[in-house]
C-alpha positions, 0 to 999 in steps of 0.5 A: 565275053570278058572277065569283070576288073574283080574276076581276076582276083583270086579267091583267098590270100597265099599261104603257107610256103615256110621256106619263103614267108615268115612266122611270128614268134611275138605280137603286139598286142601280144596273145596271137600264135602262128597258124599253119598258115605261116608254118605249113611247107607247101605254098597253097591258097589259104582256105578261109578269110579269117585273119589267121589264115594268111601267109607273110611273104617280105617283097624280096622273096616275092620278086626274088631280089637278093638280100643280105638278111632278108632274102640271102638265097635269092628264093622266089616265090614264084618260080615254086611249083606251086605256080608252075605246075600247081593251083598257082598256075597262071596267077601273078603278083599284081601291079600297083595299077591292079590293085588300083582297080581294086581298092581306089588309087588313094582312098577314094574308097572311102567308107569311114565318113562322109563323101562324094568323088566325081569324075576321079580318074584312075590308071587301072589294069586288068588281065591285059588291059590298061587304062585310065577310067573315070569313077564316081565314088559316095557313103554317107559313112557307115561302113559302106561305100558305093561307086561307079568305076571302069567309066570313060576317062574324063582327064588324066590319071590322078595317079601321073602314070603316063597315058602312053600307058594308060590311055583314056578309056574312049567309052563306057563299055567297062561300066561296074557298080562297085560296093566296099563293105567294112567288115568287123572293127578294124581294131589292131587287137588280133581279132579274126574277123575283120574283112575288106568285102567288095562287090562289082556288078557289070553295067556297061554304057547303061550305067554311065548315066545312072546316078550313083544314088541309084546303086546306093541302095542294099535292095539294088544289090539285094535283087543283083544277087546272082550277078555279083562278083564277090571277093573278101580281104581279111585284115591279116596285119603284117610282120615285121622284120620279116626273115625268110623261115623265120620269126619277127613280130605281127602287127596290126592283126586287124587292119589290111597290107598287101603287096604289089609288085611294084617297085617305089625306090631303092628302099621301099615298095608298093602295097594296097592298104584298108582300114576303118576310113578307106582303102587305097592302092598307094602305100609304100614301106620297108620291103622286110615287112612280111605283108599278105599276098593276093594273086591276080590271074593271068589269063 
């Protein structure tokens, strides 16, 4: 009767949109060359995961704040008909607390070495829920880890948001198995094919008191097939500095950056960040650097 926590997020990265994002004119390493993802007019969804068919957006542009050098027309990208009349219609730029729900709050989902999270609880949103729900999270650090996420809220958020915000969930109605899959090296060597994919199975109160070795299975996932809800990030770098309709350098083509919409302090902003250990939701950085964009929907 409800959408699952990764429903709400869209498909494929932005792309495209050249009067907001940026190309890049170098690389480091260098041999990468702009697509047209990065220098296609139109802003549109890009059409496949491969790391270099993302668009680079600055957060300036993405919340249309006035910049000197970064966003001197006060474009947003938002109020483009791509999302007033277009494919983009009733998706936004996520809050930090949405991609919490994604990715883990601070590398919980931790895939790179051996671990086990219990009872973490994490200030999450999605479509108009706000809540503090408990995880669980496992791997034994082979590119793979397991959790049980959207639980009953144990204690606070381990994140300080506030519980006039973000109550504790009251029960285990939103229960999901979650599965975080490294795809590819994670090298910064512009390879194509590094991906973040991650899986959610619903359970609801059933699952709470399941033990998290019961999901730790590829065959429990194998026979779930039908119902799993799948989405993939690649691993697009970023660029840095960022100019709207300009050029900067890409970095990092191999590992993941996406913005959030939310704001840190008067020089950075938040954004979702995966590498070859784990991927967390707080990150921070300079608002120039020209970062990948994945939408939530609204509805």
């Amino acid at each position: 009767v409800w959408k699952l926590p990764l429903e709400y997020v869209a498909e494929f990265n932005l792309a495209g949109g050249f009067q907001y994002g940026s190309t890049f004119s170098s690389s480091s390493p260098s041999g990468a060359s702009p697509t047209s993802a990065q220098t296609d007019a139109a802003l549109r969804f890009a059409n496949s995961h491969n790391n270099a068919q993302s668009g680079y957006y600055n957060w300036y542009v993405c919340k249309g704040i006035y910049n000197a050098t970064f966003n001197p027309s006060t474009k947003k990208l938002l109020d483009d008909p791509f999302f007033t009349t277009g494919a983009g219609h009733g998706y936004h730029l996520p809050s930090r607390q949405e991609l919490t729900g994604v990715f883990s709050y601070s590398g919980q989902a931790h895939y790179g070495s051996s671990v086990n999270y219990s009872n973490v609880n994490e200030a999450c949103q999605f479509g108009n829920i706000k809540r503090t729900f408990g995880a669980d999270y496992t791997s034994t650090g082979n590119g793979t880890c397991y959790a049980l996420r959207f639980k009953r809220a144990t204690g606070n958020p381990n994140d300080g948001s506030s519980l006039g915000d973000f109550p504790l969930a009251a029960d285990n109605s939103m229960c999901c198995a979650y599965r975080y899959t490294r795809v590819g090296s994670f090298a910064n060597d512009n390879n194509l094919t590094a991906q973040l994919k991650v899986e959610c199975v619903y359970l609801g109160e059933a699952g709470a008191s399941m033990p998290i070795a019961t999901i730790s299975d590829d065959s429990w996932w194998s026979a779930r097939a039908s119902e799993t809800v799948t989405r993939i990030f690649p691993a697009a770098g970023y660029i840095y500095p960022a100019y709207v309709s300009g050029s900067g350098t890409l970095n990092y083509r191999g590992l993941g950056y996406y913005w959030s919409g939310t704001w840190y302090d008067s020089s950075f902003s938040l954004f979702a960040y995966f590498y070859s250990l784990n991927a967390r939701a707080y990150s921070r950085d300079s608002r120039n650097h020209g970062f990948a964009v994945r939408l939530f929907s609204s509805e």
